[in-house]
N, C-alpha and C positions, 0 to 999 in steps of 0.2 A: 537491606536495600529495597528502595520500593520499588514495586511492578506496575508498567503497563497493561492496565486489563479494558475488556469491552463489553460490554453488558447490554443483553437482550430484551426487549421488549415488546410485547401484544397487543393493542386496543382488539377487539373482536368487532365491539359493539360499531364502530367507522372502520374498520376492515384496512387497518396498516400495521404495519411494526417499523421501529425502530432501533439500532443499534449505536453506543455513543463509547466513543473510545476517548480513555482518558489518557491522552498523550504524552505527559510532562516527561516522567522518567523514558518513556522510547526517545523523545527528543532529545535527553539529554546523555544516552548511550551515544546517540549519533553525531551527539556534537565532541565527545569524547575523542572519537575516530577521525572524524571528518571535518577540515578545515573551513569550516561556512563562511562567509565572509558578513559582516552584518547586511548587506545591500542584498544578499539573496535569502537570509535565516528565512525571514517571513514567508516568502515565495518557497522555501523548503520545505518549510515545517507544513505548509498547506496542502502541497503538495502528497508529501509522505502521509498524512495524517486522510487524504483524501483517498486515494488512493488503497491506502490497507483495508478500507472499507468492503474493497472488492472479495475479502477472503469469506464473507459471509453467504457467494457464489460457490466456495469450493465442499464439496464430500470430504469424510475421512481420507487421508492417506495422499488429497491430490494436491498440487504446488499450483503457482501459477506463475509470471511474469510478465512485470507491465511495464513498456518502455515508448518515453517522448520523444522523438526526435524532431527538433525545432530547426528552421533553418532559417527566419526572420523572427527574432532575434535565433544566434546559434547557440543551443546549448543541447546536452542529451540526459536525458534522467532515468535511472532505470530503480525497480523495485522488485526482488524475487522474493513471494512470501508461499507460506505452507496452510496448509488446515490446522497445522497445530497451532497457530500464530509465531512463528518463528519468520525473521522474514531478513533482506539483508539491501541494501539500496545503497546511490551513487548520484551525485551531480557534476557534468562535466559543463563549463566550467565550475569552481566551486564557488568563484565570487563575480559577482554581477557589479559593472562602474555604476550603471543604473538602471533602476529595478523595472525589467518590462512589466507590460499589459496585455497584450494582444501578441498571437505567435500563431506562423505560420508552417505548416510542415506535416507529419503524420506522426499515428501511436498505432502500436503493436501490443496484441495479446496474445499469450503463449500457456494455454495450461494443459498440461499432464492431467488425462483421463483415468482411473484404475482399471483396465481390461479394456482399454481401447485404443484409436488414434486420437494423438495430443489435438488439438484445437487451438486453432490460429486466426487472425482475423487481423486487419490493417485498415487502418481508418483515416482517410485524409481530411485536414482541418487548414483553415485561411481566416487569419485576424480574427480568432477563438482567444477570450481568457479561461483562466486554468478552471470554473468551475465549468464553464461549457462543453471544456473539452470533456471535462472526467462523465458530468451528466449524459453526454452525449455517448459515449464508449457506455456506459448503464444499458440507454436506449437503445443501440444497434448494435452490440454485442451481445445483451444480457436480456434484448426485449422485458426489462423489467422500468417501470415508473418509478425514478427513485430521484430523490434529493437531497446532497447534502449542503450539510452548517456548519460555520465555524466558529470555535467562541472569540474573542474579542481579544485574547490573546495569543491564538492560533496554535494553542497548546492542545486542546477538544475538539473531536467531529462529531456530529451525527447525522445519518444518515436516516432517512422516513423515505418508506418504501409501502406503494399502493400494493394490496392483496390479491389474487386471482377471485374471484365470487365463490368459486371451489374449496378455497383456502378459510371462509369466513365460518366463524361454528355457526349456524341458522340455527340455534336453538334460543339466543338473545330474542325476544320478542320486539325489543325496540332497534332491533340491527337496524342501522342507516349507513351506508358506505357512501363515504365523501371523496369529491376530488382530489388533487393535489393540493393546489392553493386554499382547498375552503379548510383543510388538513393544518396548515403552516399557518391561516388564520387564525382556526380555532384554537390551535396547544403553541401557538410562538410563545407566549407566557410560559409552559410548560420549557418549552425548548430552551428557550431564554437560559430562564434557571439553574438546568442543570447543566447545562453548556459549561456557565461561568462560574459556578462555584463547585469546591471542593467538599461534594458530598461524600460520605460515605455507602457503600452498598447498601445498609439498612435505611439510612435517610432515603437513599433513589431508591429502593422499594415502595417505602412508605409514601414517599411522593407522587411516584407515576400512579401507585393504587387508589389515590384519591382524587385522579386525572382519568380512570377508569381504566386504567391498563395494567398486564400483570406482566410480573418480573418474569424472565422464562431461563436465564443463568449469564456464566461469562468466563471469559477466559483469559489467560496471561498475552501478553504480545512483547516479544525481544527480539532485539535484534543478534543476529547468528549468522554466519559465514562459514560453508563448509569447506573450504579451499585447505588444501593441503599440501605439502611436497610432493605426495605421491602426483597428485593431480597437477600440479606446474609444470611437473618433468613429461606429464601427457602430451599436456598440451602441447611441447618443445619438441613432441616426436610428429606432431603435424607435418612442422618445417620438412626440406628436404636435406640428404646429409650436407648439402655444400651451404646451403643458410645455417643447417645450425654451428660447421665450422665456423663459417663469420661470425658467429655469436658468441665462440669463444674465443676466437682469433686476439682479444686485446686482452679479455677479463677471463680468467679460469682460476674460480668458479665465477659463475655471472649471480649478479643481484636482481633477482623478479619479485616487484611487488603487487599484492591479491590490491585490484581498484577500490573492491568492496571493504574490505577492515584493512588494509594499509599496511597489513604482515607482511615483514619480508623474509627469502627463503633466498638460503644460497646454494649453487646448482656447480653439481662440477660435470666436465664433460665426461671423466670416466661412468657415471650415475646412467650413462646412459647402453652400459655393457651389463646393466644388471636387468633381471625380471624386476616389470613394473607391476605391483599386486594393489 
């Protein structure tokens, strides 16, 4: 089966990298699972594909979670991904009558620190389209200059992201670090390219290298859902005992389905006389 991977890159000499994840097969896990309607795919697949870009923000070991919540037009989008690329997302609704543009409401960042307090942040937005919004969670979450692309079929992202001047090796004698825009001038040809077509890692090797940039590696990206029984029966011990009697008052066992991959788990009320491990 093919992989979703993302591949790292350097310019030194204009002081950016970029990262470009090749979408097709993650998009089509999620379409596997997840009832898209065609009026939202696009808007999905942009989305998702935008957004996973954020994991090149996380260290070994840490997660994150990045969630929409829209209230002109209503809809709520969430995505939990890992350092490893492991990641697991949702669209509420799943199909759109028709396809917004502009969306008002806020997003939320939620990542797991390794030996710290998690990090949170909430962002309010008003008549933002979706690349604004994600640009803008870059900028005032991540105080990082970064912009992402989409290719033409909304299957590829990449993401070009400015350098700190600390970051740049000063050992290039012709080092020139560029803006943003003079950045997306200079290489949109480059970008262009490998956006849309289905290169192989050695082609985008060989191509960035003759763009001046060097390959730096890459990683798998799937989609994965850790939800379990043990974990549905947790959450069911939140309730209080006279809710959860309603809850089995008509169905025992009851049917809970995980939002994220669509499993379902059936729950009986005796489950809950047992140690939850």
């Amino acid at each position: 089966m093919e992989k979703c991977h993302q591949y790292h890159f350097l310019n030194n000499i204009n002081g950016f990298s970029f990262s470009l994840i090749k979408g097709a097969p993650l998009i089509a896990q999620i379409d596997a699972i997840h009832n898209i309607g065609p009026h939202a795919k696009d808007f999905y697949n942009r989305t998702v594909l935008s957004s996973m870009q954020m994991v090149n923000f996380l260290k070994p070991r840490e997660s994150l979670g990045f969630y929409i919540d829209s209230e002109e037009p209503y809809y709520r989008f969430k995505v939990e991904m890992s350092s490893e690329g492991m990641m697991r997302t949702l669209l509420l609704p799943e199909e759109f009558s028709d396809f917004p543009k502009l969306f008002t409401g806020k997003c939320r960042i939620y990542k797991s620190i390794i030996g710290g307090s998690p990090y949170t942040s909430v962002l309010e937005f008003e008549k933002l389209d979706l690349d604004e919004i994600i640009n803008q969670v870059m900028k005032q979450s991540y105080q990082t200059n970064s912009k992402i692309l989409m290719s033409e079929d909304k299957e590829n992202s990449l993401m070009v992201t400015l350098l700190p001047p600390t970051n740049i090796d000063s050992k290039f004698e012709e080092l020139d670090p560029l803006t943003m825009d003079k950045i997306l001038e200079k290489y949109q040809d480059l970008f262009k390219e490998i956006l849309n077509h289905d290169y192989t890692q050695k082609q985008l090797e060989e191509l960035t290298e003759s763009q001046g940039c060097v390959y730096l590696g890459s990683k798998e990206m799937n989609f994965h859902c850790p939800c379990s029984k043990e974990r549905m029966i947790e959450n069911l011990f939140t309730l209080t005992e006279d809710d959860r009697d309603h809850v089995f008052a008509e169905n025992d066992p009851v049917e809970i389905r995980c939002d994220y991959c669509n499993t379902l788990y059936y729950i009986g009320s005796e489950e809950f006389t047992k140690p939850v491990h």
